[in-house]
C-alpha atoms as a printed R data frame, in Angstrom:
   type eleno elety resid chain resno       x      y       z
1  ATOM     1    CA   UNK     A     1   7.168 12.612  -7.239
2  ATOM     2    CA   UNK     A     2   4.659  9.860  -5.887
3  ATOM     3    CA   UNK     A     3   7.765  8.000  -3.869
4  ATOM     4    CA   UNK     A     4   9.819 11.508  -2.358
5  ATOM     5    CA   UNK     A     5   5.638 11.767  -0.891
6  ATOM     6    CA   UNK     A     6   5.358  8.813   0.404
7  ATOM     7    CA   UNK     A     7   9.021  8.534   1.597
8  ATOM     8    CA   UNK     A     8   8.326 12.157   3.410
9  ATOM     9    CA   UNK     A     9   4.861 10.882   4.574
10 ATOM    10    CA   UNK     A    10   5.935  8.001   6.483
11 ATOM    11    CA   UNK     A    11   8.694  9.847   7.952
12 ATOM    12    CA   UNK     A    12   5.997 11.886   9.098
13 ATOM    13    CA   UNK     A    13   4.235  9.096  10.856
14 ATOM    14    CA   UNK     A    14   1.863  8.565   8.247
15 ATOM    15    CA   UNK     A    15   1.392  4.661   7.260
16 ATOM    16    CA   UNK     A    16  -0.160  4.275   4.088
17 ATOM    17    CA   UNK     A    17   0.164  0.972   2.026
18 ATOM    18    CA   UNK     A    18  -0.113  1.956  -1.833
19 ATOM    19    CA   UNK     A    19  -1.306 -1.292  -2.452
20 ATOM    20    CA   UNK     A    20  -4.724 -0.811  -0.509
21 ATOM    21    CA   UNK     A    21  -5.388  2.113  -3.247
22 ATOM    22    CA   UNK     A    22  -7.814 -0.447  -4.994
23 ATOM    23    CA   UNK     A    23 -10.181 -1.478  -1.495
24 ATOM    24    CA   UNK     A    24  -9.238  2.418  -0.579
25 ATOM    25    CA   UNK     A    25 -10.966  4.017  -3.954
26 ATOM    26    CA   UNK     A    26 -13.806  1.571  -3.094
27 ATOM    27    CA   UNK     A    27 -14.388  2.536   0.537
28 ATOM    28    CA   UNK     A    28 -14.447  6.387  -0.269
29 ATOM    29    CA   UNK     A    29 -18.219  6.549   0.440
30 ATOM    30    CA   UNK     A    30 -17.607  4.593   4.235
31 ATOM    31    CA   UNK     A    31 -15.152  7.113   4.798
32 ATOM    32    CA   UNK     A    32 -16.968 10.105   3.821
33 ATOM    33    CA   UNK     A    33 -19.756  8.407   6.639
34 ATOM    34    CA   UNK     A    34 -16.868  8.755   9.138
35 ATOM    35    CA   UNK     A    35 -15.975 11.829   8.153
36 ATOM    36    CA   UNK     A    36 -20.131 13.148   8.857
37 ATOM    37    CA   UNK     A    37 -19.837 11.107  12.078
38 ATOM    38    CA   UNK     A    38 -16.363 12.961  13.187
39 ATOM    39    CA   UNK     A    39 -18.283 16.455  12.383
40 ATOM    40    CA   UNK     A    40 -20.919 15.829  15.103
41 ATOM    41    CA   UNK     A    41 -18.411 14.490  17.090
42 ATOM    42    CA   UNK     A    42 -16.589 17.765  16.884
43 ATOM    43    CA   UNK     A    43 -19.659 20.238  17.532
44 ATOM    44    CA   UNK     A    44 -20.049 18.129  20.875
45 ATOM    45    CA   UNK     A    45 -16.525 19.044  21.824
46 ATOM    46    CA   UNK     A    46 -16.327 22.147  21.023
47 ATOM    47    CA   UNK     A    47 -15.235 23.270  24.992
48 ATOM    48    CA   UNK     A    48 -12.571 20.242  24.735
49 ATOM    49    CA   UNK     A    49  -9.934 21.975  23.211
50 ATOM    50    CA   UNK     A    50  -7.256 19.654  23.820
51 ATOM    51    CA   UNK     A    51  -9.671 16.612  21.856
52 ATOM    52    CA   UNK     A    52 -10.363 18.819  19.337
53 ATOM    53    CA   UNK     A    53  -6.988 19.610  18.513
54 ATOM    54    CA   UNK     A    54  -6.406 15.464  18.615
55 ATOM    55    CA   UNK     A    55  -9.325 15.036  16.186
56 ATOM    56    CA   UNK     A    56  -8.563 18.163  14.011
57 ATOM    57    CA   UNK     A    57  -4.749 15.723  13.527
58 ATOM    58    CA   UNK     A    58  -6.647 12.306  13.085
59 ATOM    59    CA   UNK     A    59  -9.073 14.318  10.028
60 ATOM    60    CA   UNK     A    60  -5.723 15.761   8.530
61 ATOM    61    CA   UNK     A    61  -4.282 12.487   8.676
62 ATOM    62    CA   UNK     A    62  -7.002 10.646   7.204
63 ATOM    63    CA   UNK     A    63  -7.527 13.263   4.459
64 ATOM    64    CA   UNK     A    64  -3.978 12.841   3.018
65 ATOM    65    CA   UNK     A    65  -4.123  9.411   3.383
66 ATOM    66    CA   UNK     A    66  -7.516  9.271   1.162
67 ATOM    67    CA   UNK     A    67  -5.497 12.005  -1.602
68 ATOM    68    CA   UNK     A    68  -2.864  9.768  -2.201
69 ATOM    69    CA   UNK     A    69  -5.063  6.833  -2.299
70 ATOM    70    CA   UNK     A    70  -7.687  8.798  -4.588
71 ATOM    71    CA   UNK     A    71  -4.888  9.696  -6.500
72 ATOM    72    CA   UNK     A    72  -3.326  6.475  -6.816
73 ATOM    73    CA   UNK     A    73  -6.525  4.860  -7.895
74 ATOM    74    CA   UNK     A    74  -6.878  7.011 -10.736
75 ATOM    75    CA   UNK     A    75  -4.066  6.237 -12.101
76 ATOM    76    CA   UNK     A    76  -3.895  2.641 -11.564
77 ATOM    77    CA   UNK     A    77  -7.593  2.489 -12.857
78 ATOM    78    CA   UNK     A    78  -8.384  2.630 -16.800
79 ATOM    79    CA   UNK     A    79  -9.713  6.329 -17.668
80 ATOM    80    CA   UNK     A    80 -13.631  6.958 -17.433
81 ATOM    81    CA   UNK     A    81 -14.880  7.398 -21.278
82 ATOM    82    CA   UNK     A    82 -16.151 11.091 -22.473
């Protein structure tokens, strides 16, 4: 299932090494900073519709990239105990 995604992904113009999963997992919080930073960014250009549209793709793009790499790091990391 993983691999058809990822085959289907990068077709799509998404790059996304699996191996970064690891340094990805761990730099969840940075990105979540971005994330706050692109959301002001966006209230300021609210009358730019064409840059919002751009930035509205980027966000998508950078939100799948983080599921798979979320998703990939739980499985490649040992489960959390009850």
């Amino acid at each position: 299932m993983h691999g058809a995604l990822h085959v289907y992904l990068v077709r799509a113009g998404f790059n996304f090494d699996c191996s970064t999963a690891i340094q990805c997992y761990s730099a969840t919080p940075i990105l979540k900073q971005q994330q706050q930073q692109q959301q002001q960014q966006q209230q300021q250009q609210q009358q730019q519709q064409q840059q919002q549209r751009t930035t509205t793709y980027n966000n998508v793009q950078q939100l799948i990239s983080m599921l798979i790499c979320l998703n990939l790091a739980q499985q490649l990391s040992p489960p959390m105990p009850a």
